[in-house]
N, C-alpha and C positions, 0 to 999 in steps of 0.2 A: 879668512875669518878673523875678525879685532875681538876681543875680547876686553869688556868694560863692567863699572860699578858706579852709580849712582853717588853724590854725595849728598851729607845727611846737612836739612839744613839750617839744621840747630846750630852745626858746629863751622868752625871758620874753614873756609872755601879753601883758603892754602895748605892748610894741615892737613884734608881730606885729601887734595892731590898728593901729597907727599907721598900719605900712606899707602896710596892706591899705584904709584910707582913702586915702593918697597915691596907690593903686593906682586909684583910682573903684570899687571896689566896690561893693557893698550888703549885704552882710554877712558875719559870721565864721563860720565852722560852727568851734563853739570844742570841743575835744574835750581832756578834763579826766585825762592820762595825765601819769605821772611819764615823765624825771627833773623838768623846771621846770615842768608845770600840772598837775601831782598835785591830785585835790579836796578832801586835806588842809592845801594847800598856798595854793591862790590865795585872793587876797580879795576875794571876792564887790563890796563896797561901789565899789570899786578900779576891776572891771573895767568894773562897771554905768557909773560916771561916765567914763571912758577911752570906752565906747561909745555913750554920749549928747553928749560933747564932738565927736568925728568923725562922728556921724550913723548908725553901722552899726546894725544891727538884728544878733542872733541865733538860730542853732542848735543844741542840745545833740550833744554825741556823745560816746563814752564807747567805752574801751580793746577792742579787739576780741578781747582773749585769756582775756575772765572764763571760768572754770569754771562754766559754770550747770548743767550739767550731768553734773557729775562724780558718778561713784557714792560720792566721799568725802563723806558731807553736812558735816562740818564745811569745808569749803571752796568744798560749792555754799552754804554758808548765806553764808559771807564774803564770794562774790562778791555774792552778794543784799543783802550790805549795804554793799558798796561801790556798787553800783547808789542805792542810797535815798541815799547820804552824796552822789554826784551829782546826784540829783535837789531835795533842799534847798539846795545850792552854783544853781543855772540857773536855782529863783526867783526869790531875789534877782538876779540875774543878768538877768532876762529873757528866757528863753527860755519859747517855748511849747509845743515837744517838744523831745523825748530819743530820741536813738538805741540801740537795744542790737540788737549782735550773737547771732544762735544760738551756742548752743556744740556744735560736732559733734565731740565728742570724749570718749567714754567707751569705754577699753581693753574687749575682752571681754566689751561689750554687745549686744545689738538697737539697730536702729534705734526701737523703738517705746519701748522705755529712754528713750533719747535725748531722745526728743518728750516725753514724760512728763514728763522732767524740766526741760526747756526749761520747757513749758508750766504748771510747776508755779512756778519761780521769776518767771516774769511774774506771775500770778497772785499773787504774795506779795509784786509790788512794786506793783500798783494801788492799793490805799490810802493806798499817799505818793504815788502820782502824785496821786491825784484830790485830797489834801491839800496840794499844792505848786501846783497847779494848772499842774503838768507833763505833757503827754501823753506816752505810749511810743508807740514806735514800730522796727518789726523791720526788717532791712535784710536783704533777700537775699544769698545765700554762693555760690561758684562748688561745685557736687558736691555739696549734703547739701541745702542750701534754695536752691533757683534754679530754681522752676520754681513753677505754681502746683499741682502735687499733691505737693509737697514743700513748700510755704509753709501750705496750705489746713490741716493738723494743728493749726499753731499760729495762726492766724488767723481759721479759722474759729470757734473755740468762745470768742476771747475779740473780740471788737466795739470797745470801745474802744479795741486795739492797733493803729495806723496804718501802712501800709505804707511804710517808705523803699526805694525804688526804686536800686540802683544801675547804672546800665548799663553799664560796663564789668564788671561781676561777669557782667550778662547773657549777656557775648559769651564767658564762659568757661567750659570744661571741656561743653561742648554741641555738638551737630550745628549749632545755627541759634541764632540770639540766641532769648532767652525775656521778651524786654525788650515785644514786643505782648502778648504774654499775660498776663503780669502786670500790664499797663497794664488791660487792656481786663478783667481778672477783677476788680480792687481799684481799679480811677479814682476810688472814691465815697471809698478809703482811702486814697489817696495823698499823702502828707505834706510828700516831701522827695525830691532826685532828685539823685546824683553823678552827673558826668559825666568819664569820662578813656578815650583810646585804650588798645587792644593790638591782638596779632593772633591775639587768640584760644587755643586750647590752655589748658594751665597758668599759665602767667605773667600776672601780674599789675603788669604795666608800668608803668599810671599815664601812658601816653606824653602827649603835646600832640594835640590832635584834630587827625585827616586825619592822622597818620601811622600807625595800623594799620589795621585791618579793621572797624571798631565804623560802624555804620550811622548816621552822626550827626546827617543828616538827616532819615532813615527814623525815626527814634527820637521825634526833635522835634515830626514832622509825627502821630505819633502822640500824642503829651500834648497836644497843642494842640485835636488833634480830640477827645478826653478832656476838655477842659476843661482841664487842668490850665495854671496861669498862677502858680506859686509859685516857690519855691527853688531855685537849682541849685549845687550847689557843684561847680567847674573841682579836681577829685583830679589834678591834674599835678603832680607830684613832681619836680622838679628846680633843682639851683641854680639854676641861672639865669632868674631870674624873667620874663624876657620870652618866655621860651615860654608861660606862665601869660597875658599881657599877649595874646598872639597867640590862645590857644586864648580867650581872652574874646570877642576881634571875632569869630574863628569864628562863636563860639553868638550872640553878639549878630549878626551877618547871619543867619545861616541862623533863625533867629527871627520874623526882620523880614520873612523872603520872602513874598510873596505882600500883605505889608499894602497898602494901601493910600494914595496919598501924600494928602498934604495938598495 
């Protein structure tokens, strides 16, 4: 299991690696949004060598407010091609997936609208994945896509799209987390896994783990039984970086429970 952090991206794309080496990490989940890591902006060559000098490995991710779905197609096409201008920036780059958010947001549509169009614009970015040799990959949403019969429209007709797992999105807007179920329906898809507290409801906190209601244990003990032994990136949101520092040994013990000693 890698253990990663997001970079923020107000601030310059090099100096957040830096830190995030000095931090013992294992990698960046680099997400490529203006104002300072717009993917018209950073240089690919730059970031590759910055993250081959400190050791981190990579993740794609990519701005969570595209229009994929907008019934204006000049704008679902635009985000479709800011999606592809991402995905040639994270080859050179190194990354081996890309995240992209659903867009659940078309005024005065259907839900099956929606799907449609979702599921159309992935479809029109698989041949610069398969040419970048960048995989996609869908991240569950708290209310539209968080569940697996709200994920299975768009997942199941395309196969190559990988599942990114978020669990704190799971503990949101739900009766009970949905974070087993979509473990145990796509473990064969699963890619990539956020992890950050809340306490549920609406809000989207971002907290340091063990301070809301997010089962973090419970969560763990299921990827593990899934097999899954990949990426996690620590979504805790707060200046002050030692709570990031703190929710690490969190997941790095509750990980280790049950190992085995030498």
């Amino acid at each position: 299991m890698l253990i990663g952090a997001m970079n923020h991206p107000c601030r310059d794309v090099i100096e957040e690696i830096h830190w995030m080496a000095e931090a013992g990490l294992d990698f960046v989940d680099l997400t490529l949004e203006p104002p300072r890591a717009a993917s018209w902006m950073v240089d690919p060559k730059a970031i590759r060598a910055a993250l081959d000098a400190s050791g981190l490995r990579v993740v794609g991710h990519t701005a969570y407010y595209l229009p994929l779905a907008s019934a204006m197609e000049d704008l679902r096409q635009a985000a479709v091609a800011e999606l592809r201008r991402c995905l040639e920036r994270f080859a050179p780059i190194g990354a081996s997936w890309m995240n992209i958010h659903p867009d659940r947001h078309a005024p005065m549509h259907d839900r099956e609208f929606i799907i449609q169009r979702n599921r159309q614009s992935l479809e029109e970015l698989l041949p610069t994945s398969r040419r970048c040799g960048v995989g996609l990959m869908l991240e569950n949403l708290p209310g539209d896509f968080n569940s697996v019969d709200q994920l299975a429209p768009l997942l199941d007709p395309l196969p190559e799209v990988g599942l990114h797992l978020d669990l704190g999105h799971a503990n949101l807007r739900v009766a009970h987390s949905t974070a087993g179920e979509l473990i145990r329906a796509y473990a064969a898809r699963l890619r990539h896994v956020h992890l950050h507290d809340n306490k549920g409801g609406s809000a989207d906190l971002h907290l340091p783990l063990g301070t809301g209601t997010v089962d973090v244990a419970g969560d763990i003990r299921c990827l593990k039984a899934a097999g899954y032994d990949g990426t996690i990136t620590l979504e805790v949101f707060s200046p002050d970086r030692h709570y990031l520092a703190y929710s690490r040994d969190v997941l790095q013990r509750i990980w280790d429970e049950g190992r085995p000693r030498a």
